[in-house]
Backbone as ProteinMPNN parsed JSONL, in Angstrom:
{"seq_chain_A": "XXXXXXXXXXXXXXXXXXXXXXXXXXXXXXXXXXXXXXXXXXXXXXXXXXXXXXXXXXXXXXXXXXXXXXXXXXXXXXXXXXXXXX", "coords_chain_A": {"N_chain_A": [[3.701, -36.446, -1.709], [6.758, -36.198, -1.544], [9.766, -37.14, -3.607], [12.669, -38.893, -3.726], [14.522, -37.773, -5.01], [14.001, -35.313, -4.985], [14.107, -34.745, -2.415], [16.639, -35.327, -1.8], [18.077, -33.123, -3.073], [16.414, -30.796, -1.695], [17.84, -31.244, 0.82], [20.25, -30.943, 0.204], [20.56, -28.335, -1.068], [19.726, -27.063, 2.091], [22.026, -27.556, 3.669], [24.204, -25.982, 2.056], [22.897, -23.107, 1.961], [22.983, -23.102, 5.055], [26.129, -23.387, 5.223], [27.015, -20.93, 4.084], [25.245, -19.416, 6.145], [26.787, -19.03, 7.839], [29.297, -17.423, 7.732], [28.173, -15.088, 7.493], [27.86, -11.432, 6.696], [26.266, -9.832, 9.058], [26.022, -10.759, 12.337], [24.068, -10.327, 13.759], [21.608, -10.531, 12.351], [20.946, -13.616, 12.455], [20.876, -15.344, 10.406], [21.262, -18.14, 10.167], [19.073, -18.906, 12.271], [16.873, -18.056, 10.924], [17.092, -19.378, 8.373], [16.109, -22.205, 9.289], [13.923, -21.802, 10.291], [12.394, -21.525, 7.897], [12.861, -23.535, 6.632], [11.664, -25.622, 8.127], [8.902, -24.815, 7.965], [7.798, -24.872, 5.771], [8.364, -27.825, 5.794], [6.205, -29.378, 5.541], [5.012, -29.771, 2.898], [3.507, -30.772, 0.529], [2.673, -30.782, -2.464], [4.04, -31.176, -5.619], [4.471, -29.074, -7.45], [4.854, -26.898, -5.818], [6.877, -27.184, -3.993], [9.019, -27.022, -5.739], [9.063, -24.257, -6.303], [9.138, -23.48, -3.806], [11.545, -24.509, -3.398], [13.57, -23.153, -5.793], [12.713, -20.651, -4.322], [14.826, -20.737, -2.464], [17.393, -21.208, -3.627], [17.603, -18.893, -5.329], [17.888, -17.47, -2.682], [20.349, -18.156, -1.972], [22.137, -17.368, -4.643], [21.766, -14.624, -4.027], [22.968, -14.275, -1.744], [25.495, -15.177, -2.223], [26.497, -13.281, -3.903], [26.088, -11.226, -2.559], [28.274, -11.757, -0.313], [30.634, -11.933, -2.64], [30.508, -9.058, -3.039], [31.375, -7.938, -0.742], [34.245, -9.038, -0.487], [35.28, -7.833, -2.661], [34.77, -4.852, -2.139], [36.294, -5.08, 0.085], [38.829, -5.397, -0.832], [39.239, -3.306, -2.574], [39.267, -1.256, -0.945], [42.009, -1.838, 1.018], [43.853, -1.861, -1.459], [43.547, 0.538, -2.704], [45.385, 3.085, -5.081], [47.649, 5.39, -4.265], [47.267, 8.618, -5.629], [49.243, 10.581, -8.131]], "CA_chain_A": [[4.98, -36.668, -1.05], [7.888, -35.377, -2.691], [10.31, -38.465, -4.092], [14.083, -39.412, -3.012], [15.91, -37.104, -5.583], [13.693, -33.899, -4.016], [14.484, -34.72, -0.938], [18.294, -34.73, -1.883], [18.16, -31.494, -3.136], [16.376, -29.883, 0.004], [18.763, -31.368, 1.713], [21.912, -30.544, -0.419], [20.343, -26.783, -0.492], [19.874, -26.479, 3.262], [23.537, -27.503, 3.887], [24.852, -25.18, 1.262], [22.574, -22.29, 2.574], [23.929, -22.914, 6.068], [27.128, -23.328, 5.295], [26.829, -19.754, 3.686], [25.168, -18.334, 7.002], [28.29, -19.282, 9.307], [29.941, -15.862, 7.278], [27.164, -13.69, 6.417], [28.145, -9.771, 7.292], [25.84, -9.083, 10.05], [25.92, -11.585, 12.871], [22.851, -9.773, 14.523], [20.792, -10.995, 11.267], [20.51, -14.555, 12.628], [21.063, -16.117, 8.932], [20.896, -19.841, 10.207], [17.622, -19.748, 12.772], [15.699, -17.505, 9.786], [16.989, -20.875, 7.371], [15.789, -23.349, 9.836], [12.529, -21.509, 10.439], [12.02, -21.174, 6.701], [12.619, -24.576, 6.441], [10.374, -26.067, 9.248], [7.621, -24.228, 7.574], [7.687, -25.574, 4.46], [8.225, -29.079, 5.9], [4.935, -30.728, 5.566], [4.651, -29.438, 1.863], [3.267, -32.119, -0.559], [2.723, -30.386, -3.94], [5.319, -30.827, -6.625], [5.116, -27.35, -7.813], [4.785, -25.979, -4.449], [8.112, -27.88, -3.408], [9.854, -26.846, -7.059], [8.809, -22.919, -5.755], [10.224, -23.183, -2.67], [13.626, -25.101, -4.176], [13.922, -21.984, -6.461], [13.165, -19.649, -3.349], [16.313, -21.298, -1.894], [18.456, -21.376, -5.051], [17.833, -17.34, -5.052], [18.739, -16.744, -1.764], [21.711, -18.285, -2.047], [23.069, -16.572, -5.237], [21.846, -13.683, -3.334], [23.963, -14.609, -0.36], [27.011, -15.875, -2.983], [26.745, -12.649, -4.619], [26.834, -10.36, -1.07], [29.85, -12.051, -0.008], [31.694, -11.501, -3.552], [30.101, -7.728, -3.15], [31.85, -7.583, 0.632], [35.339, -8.789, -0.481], [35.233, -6.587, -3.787], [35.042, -3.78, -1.434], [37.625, -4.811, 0.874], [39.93, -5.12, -1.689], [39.133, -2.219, -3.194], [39.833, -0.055, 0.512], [43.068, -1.835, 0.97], [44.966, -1.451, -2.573], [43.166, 2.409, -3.637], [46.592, 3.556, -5.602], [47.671, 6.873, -4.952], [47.422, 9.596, -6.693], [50.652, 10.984, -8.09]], "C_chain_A": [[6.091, -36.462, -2.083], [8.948, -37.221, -2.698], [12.182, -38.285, -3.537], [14.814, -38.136, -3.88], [15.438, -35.394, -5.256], [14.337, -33.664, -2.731], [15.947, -34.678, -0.786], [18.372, -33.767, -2.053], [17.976, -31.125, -2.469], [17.288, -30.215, 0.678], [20.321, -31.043, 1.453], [21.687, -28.524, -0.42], [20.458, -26.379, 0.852], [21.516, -26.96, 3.809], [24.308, -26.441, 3.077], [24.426, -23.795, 2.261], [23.052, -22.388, 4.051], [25.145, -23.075, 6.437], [27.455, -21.736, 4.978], [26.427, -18.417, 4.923], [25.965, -18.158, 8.01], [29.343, -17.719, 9.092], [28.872, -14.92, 7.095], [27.137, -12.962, 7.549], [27.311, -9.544, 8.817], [25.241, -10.342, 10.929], [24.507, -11.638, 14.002], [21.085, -9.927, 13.692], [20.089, -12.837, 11.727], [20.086, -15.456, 11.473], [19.956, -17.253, 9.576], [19.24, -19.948, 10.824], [16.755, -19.106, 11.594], [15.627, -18.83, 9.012], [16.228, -21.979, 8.07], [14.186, -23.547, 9.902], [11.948, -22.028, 9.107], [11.642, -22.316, 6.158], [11.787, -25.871, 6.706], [9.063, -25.622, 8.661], [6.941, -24.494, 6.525], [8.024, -27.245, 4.556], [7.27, -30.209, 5.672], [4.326, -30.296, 3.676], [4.402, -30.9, 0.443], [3.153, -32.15, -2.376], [3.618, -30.033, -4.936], [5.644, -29.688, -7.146], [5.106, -26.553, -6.594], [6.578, -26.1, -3.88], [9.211, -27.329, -4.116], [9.807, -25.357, -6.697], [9.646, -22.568, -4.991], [11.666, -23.452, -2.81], [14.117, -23.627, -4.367], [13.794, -20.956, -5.562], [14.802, -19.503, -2.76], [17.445, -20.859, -2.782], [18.782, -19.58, -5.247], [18.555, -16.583, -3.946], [19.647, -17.288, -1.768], [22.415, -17.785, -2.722], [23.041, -15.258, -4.571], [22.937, -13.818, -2.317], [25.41, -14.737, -1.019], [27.036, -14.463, -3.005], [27.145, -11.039, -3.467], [28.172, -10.388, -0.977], [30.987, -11.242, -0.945], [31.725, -9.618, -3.44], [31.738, -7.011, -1.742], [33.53, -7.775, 0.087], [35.929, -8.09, -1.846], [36.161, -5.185, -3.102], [35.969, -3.513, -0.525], [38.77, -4.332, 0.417], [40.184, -3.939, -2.173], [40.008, -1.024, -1.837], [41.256, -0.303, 0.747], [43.873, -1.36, -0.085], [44.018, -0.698, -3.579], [44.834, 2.298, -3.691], [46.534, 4.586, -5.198], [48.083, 7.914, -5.61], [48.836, 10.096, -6.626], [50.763, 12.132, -8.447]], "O_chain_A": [[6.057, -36.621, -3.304], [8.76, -38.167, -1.932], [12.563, -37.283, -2.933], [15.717, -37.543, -3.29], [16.227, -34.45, -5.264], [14.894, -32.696, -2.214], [16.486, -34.111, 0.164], [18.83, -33.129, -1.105], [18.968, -30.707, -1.871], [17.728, -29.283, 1.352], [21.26, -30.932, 2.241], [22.444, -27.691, 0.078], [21.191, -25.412, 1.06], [21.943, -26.131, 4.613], [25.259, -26.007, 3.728], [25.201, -23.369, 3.117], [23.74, -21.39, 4.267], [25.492, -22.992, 7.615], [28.277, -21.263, 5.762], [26.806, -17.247, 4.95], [25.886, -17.313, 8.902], [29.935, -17.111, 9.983], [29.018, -13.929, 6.379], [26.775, -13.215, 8.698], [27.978, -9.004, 9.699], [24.241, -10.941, 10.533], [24.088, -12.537, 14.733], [19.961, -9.64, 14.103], [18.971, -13.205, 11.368], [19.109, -16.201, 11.544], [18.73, -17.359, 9.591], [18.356, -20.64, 10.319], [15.782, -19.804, 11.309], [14.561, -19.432, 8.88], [15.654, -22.751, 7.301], [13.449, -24.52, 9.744], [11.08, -22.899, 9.148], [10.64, -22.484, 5.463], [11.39, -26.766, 5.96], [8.082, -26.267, 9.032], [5.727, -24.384, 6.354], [7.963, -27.921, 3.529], [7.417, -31.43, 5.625], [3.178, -30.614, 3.367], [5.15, -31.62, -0.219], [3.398, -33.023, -3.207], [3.972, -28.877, -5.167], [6.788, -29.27, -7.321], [5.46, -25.376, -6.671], [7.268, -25.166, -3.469], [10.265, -27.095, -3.524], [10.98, -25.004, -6.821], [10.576, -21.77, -5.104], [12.649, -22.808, -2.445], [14.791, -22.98, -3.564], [14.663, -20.099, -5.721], [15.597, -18.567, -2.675], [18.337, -20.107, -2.39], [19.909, -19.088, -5.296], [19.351, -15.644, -3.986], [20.343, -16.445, -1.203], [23.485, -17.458, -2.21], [24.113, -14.663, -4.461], [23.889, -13.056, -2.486], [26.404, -14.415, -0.369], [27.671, -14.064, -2.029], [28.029, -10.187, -3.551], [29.021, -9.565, -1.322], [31.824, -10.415, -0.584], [32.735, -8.965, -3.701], [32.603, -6.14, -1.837], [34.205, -6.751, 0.188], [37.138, -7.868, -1.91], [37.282, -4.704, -3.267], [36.452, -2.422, -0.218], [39.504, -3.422, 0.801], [41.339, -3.513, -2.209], [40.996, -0.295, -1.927], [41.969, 0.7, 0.748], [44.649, -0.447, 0.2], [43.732, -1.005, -4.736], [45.526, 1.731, -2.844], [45.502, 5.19, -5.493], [49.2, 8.049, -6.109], [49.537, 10.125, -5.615], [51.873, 12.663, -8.484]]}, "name": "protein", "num_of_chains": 1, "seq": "XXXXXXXXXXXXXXXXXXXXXXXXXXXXXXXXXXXXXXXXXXXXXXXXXXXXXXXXXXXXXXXXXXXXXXXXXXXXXXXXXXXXXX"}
């Protein structure tokens, strides 16, 4: 059984991660039920390194997910203020 300060973390990760899928680019992706699934599935998990695995699965897709976003308004920016040529 995983201990009180695991169980904060999963739970401070899956709020982060679905706070993250309320924006993410393609609304036809279904972010949140993939997180919920992901999470349900790994619910009955009892093995401290199994649990510490899955954390760090999480922890990835989220910089992944951080690092999209920053990718997406990069590019916006970029399309609005191109200079032009003189």
């Amino acid at each position: 059984m995983a201990g009180p300060s695991t169980r904060l973390r999963v739970i401070k990760l899956y709020k982060e991660l679905h706070r993250l899928g309320r924006e993410y680019p393609d609304e036809n992706y279904d972010f949140n039920g993939k997180l919920r699934r992901m999470f349900e599935k790994n619910r009955n998990l009892t093995d401290p390194e199994e649990i510490e695995k899955a954390l760090k699965l999480g922890e990835y897709i989220k910089n992944e997910t951080l690092a999209l976003y920053s990718l997406r308004k990069y590019r916006h920016l970029k399309r609005n203020y191109v200079i032009a040529p003189s």
